[in-house]
N, C-alpha and C positions, 0 to 999 in steps of 0.2 A: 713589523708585519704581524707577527704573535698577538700585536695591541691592538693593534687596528681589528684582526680576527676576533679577536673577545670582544670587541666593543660591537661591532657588526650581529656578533650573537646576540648581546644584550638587550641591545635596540630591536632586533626584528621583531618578537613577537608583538612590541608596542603598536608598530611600523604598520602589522599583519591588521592588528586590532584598529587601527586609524583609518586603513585600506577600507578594510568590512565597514565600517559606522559610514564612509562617504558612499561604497557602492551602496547599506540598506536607505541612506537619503535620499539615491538618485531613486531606488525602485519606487518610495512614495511617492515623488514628485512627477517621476516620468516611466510609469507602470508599463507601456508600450512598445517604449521603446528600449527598457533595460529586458523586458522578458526577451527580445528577441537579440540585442547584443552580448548581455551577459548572460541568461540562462540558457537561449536557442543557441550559442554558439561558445562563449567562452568556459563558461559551467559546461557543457555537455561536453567539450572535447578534451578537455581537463580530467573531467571525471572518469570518461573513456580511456584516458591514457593509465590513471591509476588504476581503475579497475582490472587492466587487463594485466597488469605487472601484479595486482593482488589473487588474480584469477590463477595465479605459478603457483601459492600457496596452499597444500590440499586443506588446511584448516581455518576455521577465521579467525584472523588478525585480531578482530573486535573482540571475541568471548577472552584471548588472551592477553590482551591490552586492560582487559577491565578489572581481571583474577589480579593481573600485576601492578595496576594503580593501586586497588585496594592492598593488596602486600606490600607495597613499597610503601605507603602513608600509612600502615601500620608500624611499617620498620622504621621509618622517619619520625612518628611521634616517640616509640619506646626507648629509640637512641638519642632523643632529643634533635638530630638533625634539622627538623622543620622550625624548631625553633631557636637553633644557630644560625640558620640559613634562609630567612622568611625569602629574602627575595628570592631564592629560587622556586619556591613553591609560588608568589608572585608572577613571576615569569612564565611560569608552566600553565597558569589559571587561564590567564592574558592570551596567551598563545594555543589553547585548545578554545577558547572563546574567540578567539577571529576566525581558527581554521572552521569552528561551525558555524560561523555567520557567512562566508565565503561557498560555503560548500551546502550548506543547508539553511540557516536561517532568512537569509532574503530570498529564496524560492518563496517563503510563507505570500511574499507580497507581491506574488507575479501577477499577470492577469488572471483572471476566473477562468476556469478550464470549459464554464458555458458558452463564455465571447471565442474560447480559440475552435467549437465546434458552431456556433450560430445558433446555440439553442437559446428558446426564450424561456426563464425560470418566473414562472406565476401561480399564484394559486392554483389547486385544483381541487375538485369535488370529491366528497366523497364517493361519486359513482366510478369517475374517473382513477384510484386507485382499486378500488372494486375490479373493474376492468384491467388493470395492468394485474394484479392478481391473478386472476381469472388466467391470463396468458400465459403468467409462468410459473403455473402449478401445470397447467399441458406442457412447455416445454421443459420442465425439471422433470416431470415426471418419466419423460418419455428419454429423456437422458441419464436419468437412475438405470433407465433397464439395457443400458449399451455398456455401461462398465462391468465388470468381471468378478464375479465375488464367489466369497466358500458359499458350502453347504448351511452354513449357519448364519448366510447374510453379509458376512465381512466383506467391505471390500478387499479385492484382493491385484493388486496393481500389476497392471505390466510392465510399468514404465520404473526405472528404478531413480534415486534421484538426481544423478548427472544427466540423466536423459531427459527427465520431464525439466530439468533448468533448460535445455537446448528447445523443448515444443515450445518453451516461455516466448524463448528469446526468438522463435521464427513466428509466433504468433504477432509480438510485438513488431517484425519487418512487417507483415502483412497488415497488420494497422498503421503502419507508416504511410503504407504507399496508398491504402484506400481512404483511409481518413484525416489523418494528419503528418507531415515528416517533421512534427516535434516531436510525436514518441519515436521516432527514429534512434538507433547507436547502437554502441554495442557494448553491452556492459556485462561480463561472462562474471564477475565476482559473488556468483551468487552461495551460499555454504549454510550447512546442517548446522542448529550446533552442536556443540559435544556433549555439556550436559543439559540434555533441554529439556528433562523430568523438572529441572533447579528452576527453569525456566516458566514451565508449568504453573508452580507452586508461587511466582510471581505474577500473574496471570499476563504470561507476554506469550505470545503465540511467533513474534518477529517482530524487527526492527531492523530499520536502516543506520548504519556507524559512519557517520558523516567522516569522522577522521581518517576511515581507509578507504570510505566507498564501495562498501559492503552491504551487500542484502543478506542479511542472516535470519534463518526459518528455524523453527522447533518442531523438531521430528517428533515428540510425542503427543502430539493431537490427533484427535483420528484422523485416518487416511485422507478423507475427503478433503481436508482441509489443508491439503499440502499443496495442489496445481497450482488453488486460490493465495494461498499464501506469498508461493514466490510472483506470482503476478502482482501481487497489489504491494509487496516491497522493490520491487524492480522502475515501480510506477516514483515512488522516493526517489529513488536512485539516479532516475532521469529527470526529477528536479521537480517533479509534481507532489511537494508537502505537505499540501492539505490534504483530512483522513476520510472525506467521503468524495476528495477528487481520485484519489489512488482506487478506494475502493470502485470507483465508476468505471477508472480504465482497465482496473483486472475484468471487469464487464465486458466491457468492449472487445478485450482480448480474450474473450471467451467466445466470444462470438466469432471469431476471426480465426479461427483454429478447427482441422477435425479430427484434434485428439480427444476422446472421446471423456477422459478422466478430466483433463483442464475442464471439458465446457461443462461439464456437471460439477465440479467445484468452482467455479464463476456463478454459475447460475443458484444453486443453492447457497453462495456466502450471498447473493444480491440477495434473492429469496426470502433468506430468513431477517432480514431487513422490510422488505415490505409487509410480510408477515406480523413482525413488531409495531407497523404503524399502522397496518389493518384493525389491530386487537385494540389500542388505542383510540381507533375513531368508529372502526365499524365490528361492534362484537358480533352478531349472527353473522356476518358475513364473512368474518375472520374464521368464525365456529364451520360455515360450509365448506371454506376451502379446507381447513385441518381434517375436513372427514373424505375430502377428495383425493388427499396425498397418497401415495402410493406405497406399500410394505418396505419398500424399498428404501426412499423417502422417512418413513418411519425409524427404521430401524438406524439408519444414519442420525437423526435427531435425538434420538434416546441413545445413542450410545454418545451423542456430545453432550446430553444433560448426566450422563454419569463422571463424562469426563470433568466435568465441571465441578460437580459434587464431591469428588476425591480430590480435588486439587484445590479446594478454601482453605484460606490462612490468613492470617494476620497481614503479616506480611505480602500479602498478594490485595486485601482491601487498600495495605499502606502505598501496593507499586501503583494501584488504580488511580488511587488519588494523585499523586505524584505526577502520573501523566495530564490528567486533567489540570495540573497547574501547568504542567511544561507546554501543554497543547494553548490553554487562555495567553501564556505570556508572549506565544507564536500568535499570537493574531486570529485564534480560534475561540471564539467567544463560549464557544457552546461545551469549548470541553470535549470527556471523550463522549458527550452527547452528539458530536461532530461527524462520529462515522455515519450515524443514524440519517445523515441530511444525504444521504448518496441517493436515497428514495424521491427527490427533488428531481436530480437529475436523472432518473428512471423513468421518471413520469414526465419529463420534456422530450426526452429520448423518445419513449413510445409513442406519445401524441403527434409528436412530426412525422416519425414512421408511418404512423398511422393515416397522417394526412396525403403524405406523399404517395400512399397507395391505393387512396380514392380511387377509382374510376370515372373518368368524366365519358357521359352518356352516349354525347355525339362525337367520339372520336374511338370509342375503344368497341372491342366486340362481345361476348362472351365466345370462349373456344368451341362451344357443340353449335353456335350459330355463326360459325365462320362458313364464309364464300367456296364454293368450292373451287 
């Protein structure tokens, strides 16, 4: 029995890894019909089920799983262990490479998050960005001045961060039931981390840990950046991988909320994305909207470009690149150029909006010449 047990050990992670390579096959070959067996239902209830058993844990799993890989494969080279024992280091590789292809890597290849909302992605004009511009420099603006801040500008929260994890996760019900029940679940495993100055200096703001099914945020960014953050790793978490799909549905879920700190951190992380591809295509008209912003607006942007400035390193150009390989090897050609494409679907988004709210002449009224 004893042999049988070790031998069952042995094999699984192999077992795990032969598992993941046939489900990442079927998602190439049958994108349709695996995002809704395997991602819409067996990834999401799976993942639901760990997260809520990781959500008992007040810290995350991930920042101490990662302190103790690196300890333990320092302790195993210096005693030589790793190379008495390759295969077990073999085994371990094997076995975190299936559980993140299971858990995280074939999400990369589900359907486009365009087809599960009916939007059409096509070129647009530069008038056309101009235009979405234009809208949400009035709606940022006018959601800078609903949050709560010192005498010297700060924001200053009223929500603390187990509470704004809860507005995430009721934002996401409400975009379930109006827009899609794929963002549906319930995934409560959301956590700070502990050293996230360390974090910083890597320039990671968050990350999803496929291994626990963990949304982990870094609390040292400015404020603003924390609603927006855990919304757009929670978007991970529910099996949306790509990094300008996630960033679209912390959008979405910005919209769909009226706490008043989320939808001005949605709107401003979308923001300063279209802002970037403003300046890029349209320089005067990037230059009027910067002079439109609000003090408020301001002073949030300037204290993310100090954040920014105190936290260069080496080591932080080295983490950037890094991802940009790990994001091309996922099926993301662009790199972390890829959050940047969230502005694609901004601009599908609005223009449908936009459409659907035409008036048609012979059927509607205006209100001051309504019938009495």
């Amino acid at each position: 029995m004893h042999a049988m047990k070790t031998k069952i050990i042995k094999w699984l992670p192999y077992s795990l890894l032969v598992l993941g390579l046939i489900v990442l096959g079927l998602f190439r070959i049958f994108p349709e019909t695996m995002d809704t067996v395997y991602s819409g239902f067996i990834y999401k209830w799976v993942a639901q089920g760990i997260s809520l058993v990781m959500s008992l844990i007040p810290f995350s799993m991930a920042e101490l799983a990662c302190f103790a890989a690196v300890l333990l494969l320092l302790y195993g080279l210096i005693c030589g262990y790793i190379i008495k024992h390759p295969k077990v280091l073999l085994r371990t590789i094997v076995y975190m490479a299936a559980v993140f292809l299971l858990t995280c890597g074939v999400n990369y290849y589900r359907v486009p998050l365009e087809k599960h909302l009916n939007y059409t992605l096509e070129p647009s004009s530069g008038d056309d960005l101009v235009e979405l511009a234009e809208n949400m420099l009035q709606r940022t603006n006018r959601a800078a001045d609903m949050v709560r801040r010192t005498a010297e500008g700060k924001i200053n929260p009223d929500y603390t961060f187990p509470q704004m994890k809860k507005e995430v996760l009721l934002a996401y019900d409400s975009l379930a039931v109006s827009v899609s029940g794929k963002f549906g679940g319930y995934f409560p495993a959301v956590k700070p981390l502990m050293v996230s100055n360390l974090y910083s200096y890597s320039y990671i703001m968050g990350f999803f840990f496929p291994w626990t099914v963990e949304a982990n945020v870094n609390k040292s960014v400015p404020e603003f950046w924390i609603p927006g953050l855990i919304a757009h790793e929670q978007a991970h978490v529910r099996g949306f991988m790509r990094e300008n799909e996630a960033n679209f549905i912390s959008y979405l879920v910005g919209c769909h909320t009226n706490n008043r700190e989320l939808k001005y951190s949605t709107l401003l992380h979308s923001f300063i994305y279209v802002l970037s591809a403003l300046q890029s295509s349209c320089p005067e008209a990037h230059r009027k909207i910067i002079e439109g912003l609000s003090p408020r607006v301001l002073h949030d942007l300037q204290e993310n470009n100090e954040y920014i400035s105190a936290h260069r390193s080496l080591w932080g150009e080295m983490s950037n690149k890094m991802n940009d390989v790990y994001l091309k090897v996922n099926g993301q050609d662009e790199g972390v150029k890829s959050y940047g494409k969230v502005v694609d679907l901004l601009l599908a988004e609005f223009k449908k909006n936009k459409s659907e709210m035409q008036q048609k002449a012979n059927t509607s009224v205006y209100i001051n010449e309504a019938p009495e």
